[in-house]
MARLUMZA-313591 format. One record per residue: residue in three letters; x, y, z of N, C-alpha, C, O in turn. Coordinates in steps of 0.001 Angstrom, whole numbers, plus 500000, padded with zeros to 6 digits. Layout:
BEGIN
alaXYZXYZXYZXYZ...
END
This chain:
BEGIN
unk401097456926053190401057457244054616401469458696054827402327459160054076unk400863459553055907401159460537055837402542460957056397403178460229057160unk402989462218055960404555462463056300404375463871056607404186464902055962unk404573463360058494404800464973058979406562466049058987407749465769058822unk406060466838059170407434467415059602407353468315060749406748469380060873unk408197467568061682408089468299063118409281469028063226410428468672062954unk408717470462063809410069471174064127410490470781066015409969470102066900unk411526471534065907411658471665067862411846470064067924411742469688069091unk412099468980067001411834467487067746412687467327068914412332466766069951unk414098467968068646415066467405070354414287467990071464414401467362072516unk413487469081071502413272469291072391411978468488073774411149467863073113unk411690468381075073410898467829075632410089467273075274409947466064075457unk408924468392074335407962468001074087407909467114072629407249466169072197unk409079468053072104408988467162070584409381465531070651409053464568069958unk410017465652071517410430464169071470409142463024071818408853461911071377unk408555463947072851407234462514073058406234462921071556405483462077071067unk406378464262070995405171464056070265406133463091068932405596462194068282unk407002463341068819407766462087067890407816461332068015408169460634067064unk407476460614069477407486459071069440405966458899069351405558457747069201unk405151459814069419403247459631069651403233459361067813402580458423067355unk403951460213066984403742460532065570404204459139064989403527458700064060unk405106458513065359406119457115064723405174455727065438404819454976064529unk404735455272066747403772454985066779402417454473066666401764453490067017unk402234455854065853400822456122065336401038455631063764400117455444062969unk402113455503063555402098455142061992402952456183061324403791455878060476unk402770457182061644403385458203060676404557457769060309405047456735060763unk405399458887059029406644458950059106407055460831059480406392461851059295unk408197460640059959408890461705060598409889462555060182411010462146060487unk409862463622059577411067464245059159411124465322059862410541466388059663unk412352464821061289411980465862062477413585466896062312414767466552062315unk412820468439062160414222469264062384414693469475063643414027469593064672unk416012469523063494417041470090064464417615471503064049417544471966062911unk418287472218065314418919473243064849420739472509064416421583473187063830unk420885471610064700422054470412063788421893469270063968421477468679064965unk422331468780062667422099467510062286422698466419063817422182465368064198unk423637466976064279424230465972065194423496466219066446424269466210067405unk422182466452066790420857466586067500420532464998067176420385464194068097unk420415464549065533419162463411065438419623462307066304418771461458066565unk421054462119066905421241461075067367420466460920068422419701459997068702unk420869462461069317419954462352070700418350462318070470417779462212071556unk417605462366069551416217462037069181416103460669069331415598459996070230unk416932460221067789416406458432068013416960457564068912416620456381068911unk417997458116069893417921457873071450416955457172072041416628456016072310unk416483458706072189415392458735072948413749458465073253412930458592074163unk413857457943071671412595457643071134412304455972071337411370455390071888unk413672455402070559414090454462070519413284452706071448412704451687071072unk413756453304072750413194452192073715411274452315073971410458451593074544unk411193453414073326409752453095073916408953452842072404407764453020072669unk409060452556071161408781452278069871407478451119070814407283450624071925unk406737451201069115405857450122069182406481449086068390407179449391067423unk406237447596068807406861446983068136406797446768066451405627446595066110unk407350446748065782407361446985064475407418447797063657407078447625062487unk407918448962064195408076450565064026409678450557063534410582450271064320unk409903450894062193411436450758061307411689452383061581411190453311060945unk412801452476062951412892453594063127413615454262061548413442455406061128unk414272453384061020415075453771060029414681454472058851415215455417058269unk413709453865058632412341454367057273411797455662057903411445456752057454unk411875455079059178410261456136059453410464457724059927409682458668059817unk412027457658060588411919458876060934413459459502060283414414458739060432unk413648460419059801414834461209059495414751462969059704413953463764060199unk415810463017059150416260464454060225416744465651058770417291465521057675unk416172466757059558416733467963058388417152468922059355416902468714060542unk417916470211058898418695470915059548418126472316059428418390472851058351unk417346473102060353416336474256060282416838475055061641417170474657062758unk416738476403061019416818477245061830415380478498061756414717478915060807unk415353478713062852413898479431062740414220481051062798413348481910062927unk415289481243062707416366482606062381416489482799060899416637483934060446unk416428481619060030417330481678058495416636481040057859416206480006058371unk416155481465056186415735480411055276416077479225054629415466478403053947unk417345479374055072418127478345054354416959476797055150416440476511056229unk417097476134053524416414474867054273414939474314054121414529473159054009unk414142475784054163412894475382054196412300475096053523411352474424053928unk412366475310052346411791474873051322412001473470050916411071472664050951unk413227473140050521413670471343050424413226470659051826412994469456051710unk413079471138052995412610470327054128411179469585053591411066468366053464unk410104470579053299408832470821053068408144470246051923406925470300051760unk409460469370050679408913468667049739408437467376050271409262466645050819unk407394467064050191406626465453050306406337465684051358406706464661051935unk405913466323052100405075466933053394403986467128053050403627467747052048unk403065466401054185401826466688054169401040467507055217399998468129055012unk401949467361056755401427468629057496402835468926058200403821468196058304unk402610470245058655403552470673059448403255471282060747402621472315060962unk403945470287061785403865470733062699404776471190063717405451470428064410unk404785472415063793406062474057064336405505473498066077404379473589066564unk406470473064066545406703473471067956407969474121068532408089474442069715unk409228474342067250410168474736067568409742476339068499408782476996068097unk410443476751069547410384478122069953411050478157071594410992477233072405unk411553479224071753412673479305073350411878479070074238410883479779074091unk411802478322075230411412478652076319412234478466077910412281477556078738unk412840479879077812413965480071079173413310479623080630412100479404080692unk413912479531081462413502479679082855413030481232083800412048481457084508unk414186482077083433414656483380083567413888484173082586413329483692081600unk413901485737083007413766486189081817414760487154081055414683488272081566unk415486487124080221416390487857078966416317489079079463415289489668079796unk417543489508079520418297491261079534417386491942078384416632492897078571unk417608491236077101416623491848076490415375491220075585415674490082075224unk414445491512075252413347490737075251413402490558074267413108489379074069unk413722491269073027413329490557071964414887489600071553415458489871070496unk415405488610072397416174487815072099414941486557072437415441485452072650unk413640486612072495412761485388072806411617485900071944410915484981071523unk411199487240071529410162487419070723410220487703069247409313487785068419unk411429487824069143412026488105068015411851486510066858411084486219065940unk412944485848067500412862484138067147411086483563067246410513483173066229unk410558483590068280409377483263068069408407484237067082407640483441066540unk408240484971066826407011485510065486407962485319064109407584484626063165unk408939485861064123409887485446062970409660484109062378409312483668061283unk410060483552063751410366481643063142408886481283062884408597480388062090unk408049481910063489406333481370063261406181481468061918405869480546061165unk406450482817061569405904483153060065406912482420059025406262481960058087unk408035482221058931409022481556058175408619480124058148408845479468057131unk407998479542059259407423478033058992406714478293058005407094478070056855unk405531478825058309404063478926057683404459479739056304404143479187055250unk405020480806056250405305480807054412405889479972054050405485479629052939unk406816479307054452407413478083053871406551476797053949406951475769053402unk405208476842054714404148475496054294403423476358053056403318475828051950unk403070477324053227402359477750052041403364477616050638403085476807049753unk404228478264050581404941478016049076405603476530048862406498476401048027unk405023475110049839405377474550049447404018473584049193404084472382048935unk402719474393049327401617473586049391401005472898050015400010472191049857unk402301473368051504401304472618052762399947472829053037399457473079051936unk399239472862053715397484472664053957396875472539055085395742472909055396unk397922471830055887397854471181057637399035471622057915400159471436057449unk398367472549059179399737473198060165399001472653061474397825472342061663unk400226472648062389399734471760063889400658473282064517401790473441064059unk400378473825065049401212474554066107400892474982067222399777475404067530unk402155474881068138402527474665069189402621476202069757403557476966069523unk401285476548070674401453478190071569401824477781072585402931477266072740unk400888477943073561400806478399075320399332478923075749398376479407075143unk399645478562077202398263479093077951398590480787078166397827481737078342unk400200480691078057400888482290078415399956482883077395399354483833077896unk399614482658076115398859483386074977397356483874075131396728484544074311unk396742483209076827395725483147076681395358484314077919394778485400077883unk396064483435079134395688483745080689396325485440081198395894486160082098unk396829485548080778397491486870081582396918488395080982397404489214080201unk395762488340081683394527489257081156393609489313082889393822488630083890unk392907490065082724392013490309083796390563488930083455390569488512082297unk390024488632083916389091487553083412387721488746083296387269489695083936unk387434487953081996385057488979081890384824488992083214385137488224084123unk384134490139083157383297489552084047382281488906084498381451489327083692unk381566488036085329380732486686085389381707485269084813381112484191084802unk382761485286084479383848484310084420384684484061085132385320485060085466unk385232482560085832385833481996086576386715481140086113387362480522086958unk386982480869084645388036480308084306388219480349082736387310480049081961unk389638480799082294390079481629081463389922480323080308389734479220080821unk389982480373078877389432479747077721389757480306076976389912481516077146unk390081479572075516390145479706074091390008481232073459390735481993072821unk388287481253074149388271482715073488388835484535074206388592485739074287unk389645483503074519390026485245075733391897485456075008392167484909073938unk392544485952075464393977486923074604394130487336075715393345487933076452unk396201486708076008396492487640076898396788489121076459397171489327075307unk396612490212077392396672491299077301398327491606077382398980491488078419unk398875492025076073400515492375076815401177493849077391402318494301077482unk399979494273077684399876495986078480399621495594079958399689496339080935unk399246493989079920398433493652081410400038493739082325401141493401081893unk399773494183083399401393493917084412401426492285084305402564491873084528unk400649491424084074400617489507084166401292489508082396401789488435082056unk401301490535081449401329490040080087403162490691079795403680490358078729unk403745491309080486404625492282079944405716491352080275406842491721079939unk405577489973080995406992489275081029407593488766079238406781488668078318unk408566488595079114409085488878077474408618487105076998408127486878075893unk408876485980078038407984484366077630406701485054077211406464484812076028unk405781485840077792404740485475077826403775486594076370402713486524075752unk404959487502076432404942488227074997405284487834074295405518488706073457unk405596486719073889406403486365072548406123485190072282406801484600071441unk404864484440073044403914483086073258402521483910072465401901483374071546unk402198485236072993400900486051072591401396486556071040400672486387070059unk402146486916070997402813487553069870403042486562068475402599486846067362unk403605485698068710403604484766067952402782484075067283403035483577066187unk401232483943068166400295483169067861399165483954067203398300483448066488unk399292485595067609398830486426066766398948486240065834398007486056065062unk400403486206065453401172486783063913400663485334063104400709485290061875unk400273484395063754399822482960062961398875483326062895398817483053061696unk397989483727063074396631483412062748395943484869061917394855484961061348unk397052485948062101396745487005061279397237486746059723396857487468058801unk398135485616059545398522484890058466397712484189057720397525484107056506unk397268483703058636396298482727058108394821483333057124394227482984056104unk394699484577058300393569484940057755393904485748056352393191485545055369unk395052486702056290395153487448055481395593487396054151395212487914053102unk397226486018054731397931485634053201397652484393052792397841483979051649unk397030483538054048397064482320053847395929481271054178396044480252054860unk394434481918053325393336481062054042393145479548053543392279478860054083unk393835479097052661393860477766052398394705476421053656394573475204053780unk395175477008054055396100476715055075395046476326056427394514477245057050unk394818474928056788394193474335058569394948474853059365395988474258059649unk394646476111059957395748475661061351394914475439062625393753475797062825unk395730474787063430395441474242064793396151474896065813397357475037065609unk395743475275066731396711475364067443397037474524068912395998473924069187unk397946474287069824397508474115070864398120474464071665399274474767071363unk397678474616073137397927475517073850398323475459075138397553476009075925unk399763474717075816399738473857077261399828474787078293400161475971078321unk399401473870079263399556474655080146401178474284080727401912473657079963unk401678474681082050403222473899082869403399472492082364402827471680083092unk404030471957081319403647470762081076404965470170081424406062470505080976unk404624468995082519405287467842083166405060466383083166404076465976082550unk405758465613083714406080464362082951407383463914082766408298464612082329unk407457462869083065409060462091082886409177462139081366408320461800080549unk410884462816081049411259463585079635411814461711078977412028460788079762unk411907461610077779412076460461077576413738460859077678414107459705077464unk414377461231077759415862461563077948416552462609079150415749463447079560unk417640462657079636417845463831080280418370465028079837419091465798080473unk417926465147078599417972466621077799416358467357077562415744467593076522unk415999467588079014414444468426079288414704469787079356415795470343079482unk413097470488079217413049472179079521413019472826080369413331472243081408unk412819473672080459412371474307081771411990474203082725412383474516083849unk410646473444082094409288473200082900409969472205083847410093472455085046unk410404471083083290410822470426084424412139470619085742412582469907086643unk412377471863085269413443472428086245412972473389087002413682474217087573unk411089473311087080411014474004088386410677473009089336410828473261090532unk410089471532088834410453470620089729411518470183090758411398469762091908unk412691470436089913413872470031090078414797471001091324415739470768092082unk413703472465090945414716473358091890414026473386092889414703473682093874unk412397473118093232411708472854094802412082471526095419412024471299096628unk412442470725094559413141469444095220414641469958095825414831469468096938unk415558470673095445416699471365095713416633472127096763417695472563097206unk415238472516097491415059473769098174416062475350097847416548476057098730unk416141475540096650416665476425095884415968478082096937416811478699097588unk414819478472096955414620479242097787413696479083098977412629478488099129unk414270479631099570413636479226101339411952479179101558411324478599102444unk411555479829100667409984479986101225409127479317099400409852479044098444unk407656479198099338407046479302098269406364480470097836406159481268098751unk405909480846096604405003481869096440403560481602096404403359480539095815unk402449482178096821401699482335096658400436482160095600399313482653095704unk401067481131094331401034480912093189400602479596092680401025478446092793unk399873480016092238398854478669091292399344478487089987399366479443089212unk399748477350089646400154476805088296398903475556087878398439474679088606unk398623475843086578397669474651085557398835473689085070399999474072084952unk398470472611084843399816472016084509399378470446083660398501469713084119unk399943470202082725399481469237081693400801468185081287401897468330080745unk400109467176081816400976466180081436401783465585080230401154464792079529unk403159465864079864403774466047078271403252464993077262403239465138076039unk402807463869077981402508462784077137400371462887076556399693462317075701unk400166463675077367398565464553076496398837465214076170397959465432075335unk399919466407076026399991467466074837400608466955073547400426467542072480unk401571465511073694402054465371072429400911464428071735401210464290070549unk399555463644072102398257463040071765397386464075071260396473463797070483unk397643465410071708396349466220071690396893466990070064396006467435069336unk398574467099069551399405467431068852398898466090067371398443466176066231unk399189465343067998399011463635066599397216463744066240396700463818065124unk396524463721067595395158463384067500394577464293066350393770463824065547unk395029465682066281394560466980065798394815467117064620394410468154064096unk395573466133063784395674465919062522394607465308061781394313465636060632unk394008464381062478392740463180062393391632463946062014391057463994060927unk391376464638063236390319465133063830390111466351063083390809467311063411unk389509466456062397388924467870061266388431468951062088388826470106061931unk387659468647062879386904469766063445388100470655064371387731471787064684unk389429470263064812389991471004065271390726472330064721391203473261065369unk390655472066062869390871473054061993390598474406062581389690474350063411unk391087475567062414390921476879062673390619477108064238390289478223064640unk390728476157064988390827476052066776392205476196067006393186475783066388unk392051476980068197392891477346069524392705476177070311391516475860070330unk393511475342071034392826474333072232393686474443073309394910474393073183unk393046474607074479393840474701075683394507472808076101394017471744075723unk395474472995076792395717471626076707396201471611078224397402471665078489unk395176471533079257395650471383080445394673470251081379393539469929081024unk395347469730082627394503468873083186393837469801084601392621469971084692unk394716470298085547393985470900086743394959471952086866395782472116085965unk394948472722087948395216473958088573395845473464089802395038472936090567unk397293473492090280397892473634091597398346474641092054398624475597091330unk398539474650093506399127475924093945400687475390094230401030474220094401unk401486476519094233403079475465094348403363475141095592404362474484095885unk402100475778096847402611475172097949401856473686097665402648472860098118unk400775473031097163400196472036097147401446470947096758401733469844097222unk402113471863095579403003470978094615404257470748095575404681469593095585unk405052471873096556406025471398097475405375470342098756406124469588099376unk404083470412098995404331469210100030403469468016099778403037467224100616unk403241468021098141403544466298097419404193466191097216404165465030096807unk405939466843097006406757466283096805407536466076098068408479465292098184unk407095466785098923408000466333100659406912465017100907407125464065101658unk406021465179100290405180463814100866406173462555100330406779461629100870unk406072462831099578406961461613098706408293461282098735408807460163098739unk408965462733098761410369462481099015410820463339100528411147464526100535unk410769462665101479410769462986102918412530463578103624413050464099104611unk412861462977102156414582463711102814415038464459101956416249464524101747unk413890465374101098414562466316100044414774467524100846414549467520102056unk415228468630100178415206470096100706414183470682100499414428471888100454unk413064470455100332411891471042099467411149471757100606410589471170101532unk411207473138100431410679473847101515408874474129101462408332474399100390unk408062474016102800406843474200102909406480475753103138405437476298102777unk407566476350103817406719477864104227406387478749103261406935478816102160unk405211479655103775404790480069102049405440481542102765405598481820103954unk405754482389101443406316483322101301404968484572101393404065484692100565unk405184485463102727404222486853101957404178487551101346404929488489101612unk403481487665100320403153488311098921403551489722099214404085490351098301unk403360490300100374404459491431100311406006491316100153406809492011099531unk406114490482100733408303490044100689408455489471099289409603489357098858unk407145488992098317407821488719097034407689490509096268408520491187095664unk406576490711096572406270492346096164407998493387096428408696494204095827unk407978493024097050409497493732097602410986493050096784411970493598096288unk410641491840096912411752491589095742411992491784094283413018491827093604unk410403491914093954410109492142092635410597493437092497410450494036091431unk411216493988093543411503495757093095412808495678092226413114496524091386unk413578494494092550415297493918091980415179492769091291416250492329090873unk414212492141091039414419490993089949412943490631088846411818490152088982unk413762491179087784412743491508087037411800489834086924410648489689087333unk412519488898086373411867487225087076410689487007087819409753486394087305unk410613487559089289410062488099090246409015488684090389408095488193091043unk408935489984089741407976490792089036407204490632088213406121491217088220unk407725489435086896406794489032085908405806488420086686404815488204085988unk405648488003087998404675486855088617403388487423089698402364486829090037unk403871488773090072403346489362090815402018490025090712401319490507091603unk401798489935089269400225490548089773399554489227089315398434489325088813unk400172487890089446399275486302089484399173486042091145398452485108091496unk399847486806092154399881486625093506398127486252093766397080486771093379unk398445485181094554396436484841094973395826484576093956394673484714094363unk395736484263092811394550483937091755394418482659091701395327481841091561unk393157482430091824393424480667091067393484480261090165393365479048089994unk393717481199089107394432480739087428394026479321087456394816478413087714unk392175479067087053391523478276086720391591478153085056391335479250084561unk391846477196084120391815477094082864391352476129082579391726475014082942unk390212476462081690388989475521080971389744474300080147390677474682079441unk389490473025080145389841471992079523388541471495078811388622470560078014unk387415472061079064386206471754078234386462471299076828386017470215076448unk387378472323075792386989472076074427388314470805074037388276470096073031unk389276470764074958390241469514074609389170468199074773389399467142074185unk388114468362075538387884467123076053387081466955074960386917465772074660unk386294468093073979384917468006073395385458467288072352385190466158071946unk386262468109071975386798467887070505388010466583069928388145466080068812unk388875466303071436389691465482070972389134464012072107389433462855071811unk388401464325073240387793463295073692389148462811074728389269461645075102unk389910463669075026390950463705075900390262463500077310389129463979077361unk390713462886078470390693462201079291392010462512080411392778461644080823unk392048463914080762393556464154080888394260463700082015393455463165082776unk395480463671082492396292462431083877396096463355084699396044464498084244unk395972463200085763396098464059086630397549464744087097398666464226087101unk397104466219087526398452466606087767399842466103088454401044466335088319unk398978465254089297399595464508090678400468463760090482401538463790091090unk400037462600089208401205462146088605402098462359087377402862461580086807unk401777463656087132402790464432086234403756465212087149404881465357086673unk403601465593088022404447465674088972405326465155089810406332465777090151unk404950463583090364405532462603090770406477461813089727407551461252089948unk405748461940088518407004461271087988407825461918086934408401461479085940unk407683463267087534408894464181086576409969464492088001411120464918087904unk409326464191089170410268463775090573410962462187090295412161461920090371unk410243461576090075410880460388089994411938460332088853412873459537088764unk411601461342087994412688460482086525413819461418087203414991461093087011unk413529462603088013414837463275088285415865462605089470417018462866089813unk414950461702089877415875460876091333416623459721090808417800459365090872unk415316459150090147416369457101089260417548457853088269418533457184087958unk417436459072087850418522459326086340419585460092087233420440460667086560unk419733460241088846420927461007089123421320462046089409422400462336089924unk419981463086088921420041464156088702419744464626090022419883465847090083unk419389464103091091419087464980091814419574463938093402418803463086093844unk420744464195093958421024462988094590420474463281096520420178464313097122unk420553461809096963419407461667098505418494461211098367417715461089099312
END
């Protein structure tokens, strides 16, 4: 049976693609940045097993840092693919940038020489749409795809997430081609990905839910988010092992395009006594704030676009069927109301 090794497993996404991987049959040798992480994994994995799934056999834990070698090599014996989703992803953006681009191309390439000198063959890794979208679109094109690169000279590319999502996925695939053509890689590529976290140790993503439910700031921006439900990016992650033809593909992994005022008044629809504010903010008064918060600024030349992103080749190739945004949203509201987190 095959034996993956997932990096990043505590994190959001790793955790559903660890329970999609255990499941599915696999076995699991998921890293942490410490060992006393695996508890909160098989936590969390735990209640939603298929029946007959020996968490005990099937999944165990190694101790990896995507900073240090120590590790990688003994992780990587009796591995048959590896799949890297470990990498930061803040809310904010860093005083200084390469405390997020640094770790991500580093830790990229330290996976992947360490699948190559250990004879890995199958790499699964984990980019972003940030790698793709933050570019001017061709022209005669209306929605951004696989074959396009964000630009990191673009004013949409120079936020330090979204350099070090582009940067990273470069440095993989310039690997691939140069030191390492024996090596499948896959990549894939989410968009805002939401969804009830199987635990309450989630990312980011779901804490911008969390802070328009808060009414954290008075107005919305002007701003369209693509957004993919966590439980199809960790299918589109398992499926892509199967599936041959996804070898040497990029795949976008998104379902639709919202705007965040759409997204604040489905969630006042739903939750009628939150703080969740409707008025939209003018793109000049965010323009003006962006003069003092660099955060702010990373977003500003996405003001008005409809940051449309093609789901064509997820659907071609993996035959994905994706949830709609609506209820990746509702019930990354809901897991934040039943778990406490967000009280009223």
């Amino acid at each position: 049976m095959t034996t993956v090794l997932l990096t990043g497993a505590s994190g959001y996404i790793g955790k559903h693609i660890a329970l999609q991987l255990l499941n599915d049959g696999y076995t699991v040798r998921a890293s942490v940045r410490k060992l006393s992480k695996g508890d909160e994994v098989r936590n969390a994995v735990a209640p939603h097993l298929s029946p007959g799934v020996d968490l005990a056999s099937k999944l165990s834990f190694v101790e990896l840092d995507l900073e240090k070698d120590a590790g990688w090599s003994q992780a990587l014996v009796g591995i048959d693919v590896l799949m890297h989703t470990a990498s930061p992803f803040p809310l904010g953006s860093p005083k200084d940038e390469n405390e997020l681009i640094r770790p991500a191309v580093d830790g990229t390439l330290r996976a992947l020489r360490a699948a190559q000198a250990g004879g890995i063959t199958r790499v699964i890794l984990t980019s972003s749409m940030a790698a793709i979208y933050a570019r001017d679109l061709p022209a005669g094109t209306s929605a951004y795809d696989e074959s396009m690169w964000t630009d990191v000279n673009h004013p949409a590319g120079k936020d330090a997430y979204i350099r070090s999502k582009t940067l990273a996925e470069q440095a993989a695939w310039d690997f691939i081609k140069n030191q390492a053509p024996e090596i499948e890689l896959t990549v894939i590529n989410p968009a805002l990905v939401l969804g009830a976290p199987l635990d309450n140790n989630f990312g980011s993503s779901i804490s911008l839910v969390e802070r328009l439910l808060l009414g954290k700031d008075p107005m919305v921006p002007d701003l369209r988010m693509p957004i993919v439900d966590v439980k199809d990016v960790a299918r589109m992650h398992v499926q892509s092992i199967k599936v041959t033809a996804t070898a040497g593909e990029r795949i976008l992994s998104v379902s639709e395009t919202k705007s965040f005022m759409e997204i604040a008044k489905l969630l006042k629809s739903k939750y009628p006594q939150s703080k969740v504010k409707t008025a939209l903010a003018p793109n000049i008064l965010i323009k003006f704030l962006s003069l003092f918060d660099p955060a702010i600024k990373s977003v500003v030349a996405m003001l008005g676009k409809p940051l449309i992103i093609s789901h064509a080749k997820a659907e071609r190739l993996l035959g994905i069927s994706f949830i709609p945004a609506q209820v990746s949203i509702l019930e990354s509201a809901d897991y934040l109301y039943m778990n406490g987190l967000i009280k009223g």
